[in-house]
C-alpha positions in Angstrom: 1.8 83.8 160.7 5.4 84.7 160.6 6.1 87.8 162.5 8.9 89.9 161.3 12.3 88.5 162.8 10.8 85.6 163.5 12.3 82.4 162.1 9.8 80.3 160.6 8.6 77.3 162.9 10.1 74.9 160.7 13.5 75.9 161.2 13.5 75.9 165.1 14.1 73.1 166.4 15.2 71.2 169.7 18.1 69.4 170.0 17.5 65.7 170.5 18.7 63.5 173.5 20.9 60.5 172.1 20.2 57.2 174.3 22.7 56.3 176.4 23.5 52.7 174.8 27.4 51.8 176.8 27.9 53.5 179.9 30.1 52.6 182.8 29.1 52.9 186.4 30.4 52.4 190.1 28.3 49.0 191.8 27.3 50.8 194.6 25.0 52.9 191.8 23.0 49.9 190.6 21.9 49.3 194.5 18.4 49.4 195.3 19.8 50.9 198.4 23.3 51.6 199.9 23.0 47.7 202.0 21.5 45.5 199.2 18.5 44.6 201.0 17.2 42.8 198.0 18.6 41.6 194.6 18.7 44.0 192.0 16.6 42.3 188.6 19.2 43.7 185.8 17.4 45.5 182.7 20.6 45.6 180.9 23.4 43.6 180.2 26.5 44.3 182.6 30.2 43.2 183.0 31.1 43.8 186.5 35.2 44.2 187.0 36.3 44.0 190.9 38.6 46.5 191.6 38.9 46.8 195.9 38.0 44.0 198.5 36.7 40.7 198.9 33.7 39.0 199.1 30.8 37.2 197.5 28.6 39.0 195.0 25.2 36.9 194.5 24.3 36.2 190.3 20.6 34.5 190.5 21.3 33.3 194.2 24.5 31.8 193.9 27.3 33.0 195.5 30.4 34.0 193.6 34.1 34.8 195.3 35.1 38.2 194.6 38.3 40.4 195.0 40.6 42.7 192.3 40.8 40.9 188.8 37.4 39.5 189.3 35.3 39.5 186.4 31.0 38.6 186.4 28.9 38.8 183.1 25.7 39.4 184.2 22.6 39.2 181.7 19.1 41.1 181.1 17.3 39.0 183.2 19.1 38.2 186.2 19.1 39.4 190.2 22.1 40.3 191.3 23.5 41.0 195.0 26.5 42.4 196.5 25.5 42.8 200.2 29.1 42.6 201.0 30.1 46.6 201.6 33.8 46.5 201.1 33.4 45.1 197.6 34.1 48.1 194.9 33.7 47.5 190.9 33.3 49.1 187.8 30.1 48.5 186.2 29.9 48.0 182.0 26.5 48.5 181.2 25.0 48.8 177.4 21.5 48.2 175.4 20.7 44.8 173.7 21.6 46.8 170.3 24.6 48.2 170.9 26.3 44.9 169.7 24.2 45.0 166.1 26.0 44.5 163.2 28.9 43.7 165.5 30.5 39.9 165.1 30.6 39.2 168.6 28.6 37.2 171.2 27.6 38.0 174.6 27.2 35.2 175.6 30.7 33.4 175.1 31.6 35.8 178.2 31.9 32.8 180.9 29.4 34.4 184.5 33.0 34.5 186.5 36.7 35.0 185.9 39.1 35.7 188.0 42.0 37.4 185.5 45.8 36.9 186.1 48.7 38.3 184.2 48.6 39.6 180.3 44.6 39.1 180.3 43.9 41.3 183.2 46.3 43.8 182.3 44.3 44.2 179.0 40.9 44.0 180.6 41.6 46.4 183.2 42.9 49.0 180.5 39.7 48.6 178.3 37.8 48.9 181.0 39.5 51.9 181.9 39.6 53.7 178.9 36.2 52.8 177.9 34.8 54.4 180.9 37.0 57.7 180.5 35.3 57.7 176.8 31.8 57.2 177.7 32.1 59.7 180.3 34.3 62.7 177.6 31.9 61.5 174.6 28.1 61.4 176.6 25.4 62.2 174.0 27.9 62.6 171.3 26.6 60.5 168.0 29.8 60.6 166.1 31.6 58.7 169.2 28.6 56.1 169.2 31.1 53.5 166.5 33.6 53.8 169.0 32.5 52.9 172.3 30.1 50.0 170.5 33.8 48.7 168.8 35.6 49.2 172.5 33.0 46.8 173.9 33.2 44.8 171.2 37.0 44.3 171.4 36.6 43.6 175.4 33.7 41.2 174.9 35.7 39.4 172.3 38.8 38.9 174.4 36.8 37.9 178.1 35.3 34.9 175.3 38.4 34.0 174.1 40.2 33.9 177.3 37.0 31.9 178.0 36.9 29.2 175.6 40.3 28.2 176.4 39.3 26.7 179.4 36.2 24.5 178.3 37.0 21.2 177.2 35.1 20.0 173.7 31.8 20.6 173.3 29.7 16.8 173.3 27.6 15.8 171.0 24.8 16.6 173.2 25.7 20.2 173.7 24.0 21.3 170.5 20.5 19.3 171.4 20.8 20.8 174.7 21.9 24.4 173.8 18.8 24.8 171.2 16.6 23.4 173.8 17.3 26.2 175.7 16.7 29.0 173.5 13.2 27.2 173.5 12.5 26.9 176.5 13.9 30.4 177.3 11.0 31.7 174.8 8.1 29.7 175.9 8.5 28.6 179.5 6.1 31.1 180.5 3.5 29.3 178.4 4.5 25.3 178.7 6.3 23.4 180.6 6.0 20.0 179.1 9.2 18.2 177.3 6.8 17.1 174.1 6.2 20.6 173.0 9.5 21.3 172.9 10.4 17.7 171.3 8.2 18.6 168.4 9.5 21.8 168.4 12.7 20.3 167.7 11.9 17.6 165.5 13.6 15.0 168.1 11.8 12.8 170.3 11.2 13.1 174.5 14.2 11.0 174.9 16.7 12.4 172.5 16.5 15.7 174.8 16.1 13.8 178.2 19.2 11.9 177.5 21.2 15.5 176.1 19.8 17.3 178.9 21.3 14.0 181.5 24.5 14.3 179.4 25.3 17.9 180.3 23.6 18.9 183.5 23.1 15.9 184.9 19.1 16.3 185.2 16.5 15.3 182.9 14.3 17.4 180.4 11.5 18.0 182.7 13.6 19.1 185.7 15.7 21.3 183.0 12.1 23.0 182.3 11.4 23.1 185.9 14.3 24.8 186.9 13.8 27.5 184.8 10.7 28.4 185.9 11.7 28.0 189.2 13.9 30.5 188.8 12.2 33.3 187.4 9.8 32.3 190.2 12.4 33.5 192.1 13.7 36.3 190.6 10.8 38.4 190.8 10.0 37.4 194.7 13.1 38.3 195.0 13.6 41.5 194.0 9.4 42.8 193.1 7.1 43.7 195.1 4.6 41.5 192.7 1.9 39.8 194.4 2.4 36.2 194.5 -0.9 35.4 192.6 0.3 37.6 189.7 3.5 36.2 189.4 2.3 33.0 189.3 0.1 33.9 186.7 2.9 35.0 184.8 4.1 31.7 184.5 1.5 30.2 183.7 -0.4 28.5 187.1 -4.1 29.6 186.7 -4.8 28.8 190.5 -2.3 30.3 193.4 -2.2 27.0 195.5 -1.0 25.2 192.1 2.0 28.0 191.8 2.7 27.5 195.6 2.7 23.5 195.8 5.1 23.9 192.7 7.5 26.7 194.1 7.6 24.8 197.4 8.9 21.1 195.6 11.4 23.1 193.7 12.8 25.6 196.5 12.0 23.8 199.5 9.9 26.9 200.8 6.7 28.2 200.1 6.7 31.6 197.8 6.0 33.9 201.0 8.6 32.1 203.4 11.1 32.9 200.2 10.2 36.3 199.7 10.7 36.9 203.9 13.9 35.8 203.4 15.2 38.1 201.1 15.8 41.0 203.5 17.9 38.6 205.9 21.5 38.8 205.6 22.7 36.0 203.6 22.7 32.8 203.5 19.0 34.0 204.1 17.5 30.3 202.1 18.9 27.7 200.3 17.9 27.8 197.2 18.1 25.6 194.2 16.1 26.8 191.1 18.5 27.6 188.4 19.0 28.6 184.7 19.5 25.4 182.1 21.9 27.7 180.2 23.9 28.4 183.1 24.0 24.8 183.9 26.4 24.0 181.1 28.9 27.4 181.8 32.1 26.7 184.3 31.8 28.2 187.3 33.9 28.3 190.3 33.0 26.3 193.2 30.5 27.8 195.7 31.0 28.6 199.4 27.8 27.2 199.7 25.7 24.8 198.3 22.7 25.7 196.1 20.7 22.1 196.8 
């Protein structure tokens, strides 16, 4: 019962806390801790802009040259490291549906760029104003449409700047490409080439010879890779038991996961895992992504193989 004065329960009520889809942070805040002992496994998508020093930042274990103008696309999924203190950035961080409903694609943003001229003028305003606005407009709903559209607009230019400098897709690049999103789904569960074939409605050797035509490796190693890779990931930056990650990807018996880790990397999981908290280049590692395989990148200071 109501007492006198009292407003009934229905009407009080607490305000709500909005998510916090787009944000924008310093790198030094994404650190596990202030040196980078270990890669940081990214839970959200991120554009990382470079705007003081030089020096290699670390996207899935390869290193990537860094100083003002530079430009990495980092994706949900991925370790990244910047053990190198000098290097400051802007970080762009924002949930998978910030984008929804939005005509643009993530993933047309090339891993690294190093802007010049008109393009980083632009990018280094949107940047800029984008982070004064998430930082005014934190919680506020209304101002939701326009930091999703200021993202947008930025995302949409870094892909256009990118495309112009890939050459014609081949042939193969569509075989190869849906492959991927595949094997991306169901790595964890298989890793042989005829369940994706039949996936695909092709045979063994259409995706052998698309996967040889744009990476330069067959289907079998583009599958290994990628498990490889998330292999490690999460030695890399978990504290996961071994057994349990590989369990995760699908080895019922440790010594299976361990004679497969050590053909792939070169190491065994525990020798790979020591490594991490050595300054870099701590192991040489070569597991990598099949999508990334097929993006431009710059060349490495140091070989991944």
């Amino acid at each position: 019962m109501v007492s006198p004065g009292q407003p009934p329960a229905a009407i009080v009520s607490t305000p709500s806390v909005l998510p916090v889809e787009i944000e924008t942070l310093d790198l030094a805040d994404l650190a596990g801790d202030p040196s980078w002992r270990r890669p940081v496994l990214v839970d959200r998508d991120l554009l990382v802009l470079t705007t003081g020093g030089h020096g290699d930042a670390e996207v899935d274990f390869q290193p990537l040259p860094c100083r003002p103008g530079t430009l990495l696309r980092v994706r949900v999924g991925q370790v990244l490291r910047c053990p190198c203190p000098q290097l400051d950035a802007t970080v762009v961080r924002w949930e998978a549906g910030a984008l929804r409903g939005l005509q643009v694609d993530p993933e047309a943003v090339p891993t690294w760029r190093q802007l010049a001229g008109e393009d980083e003028d632009a990018v280094i305003n949107e940047v800029s104003q984008l982070a004064v606005d998430c930082a005014r407009h934190r919680g506020v709903p209304a101002a939701q449409p326009l930091l999703r559209h200021q993202l947008a607009v930025l995302l949409l230019r870094l892909a256009l700047g990118g495309q112009e400098r890939h050459p014609a897709a081949r042939p193969e690049q569509d075989t190869f490409d849906r492959f991927c999103r595949e094997v991306e789904r169901d790595y964890q569960h298989t890793r042989r080439v005829e369940d994706y074939a039949a996936r695909l409605g092709c045979s063994v050797r259409t995706l052998t010879r698309a996967c040889l035509a744009v990476t330069g490796r067959s289907a079998k190693q583009v599958i290994d890779d990628r498990v490889a890779l998330q292999a490690s990931r999460l030695l890399a930056a978990t504290d996961e038991p071994v057994a349990r990650i590989g369990r995760r990807l699908g080895f019922s018996e440790p010594t299976n996961f361990g004679r497969f880790f050590g053909r792939e990397v070169g190491v065994s999981p525990g020798a790979f895992r020591a490594a991490r908290d050595e300054p870099p280049p701590a192991a040489i590692v070569r597991p990598r992504s099949p999508a990334e395989s097929s993006r431009a990148r710059p060349a490495p200071s140091r070989s991944l193989r």
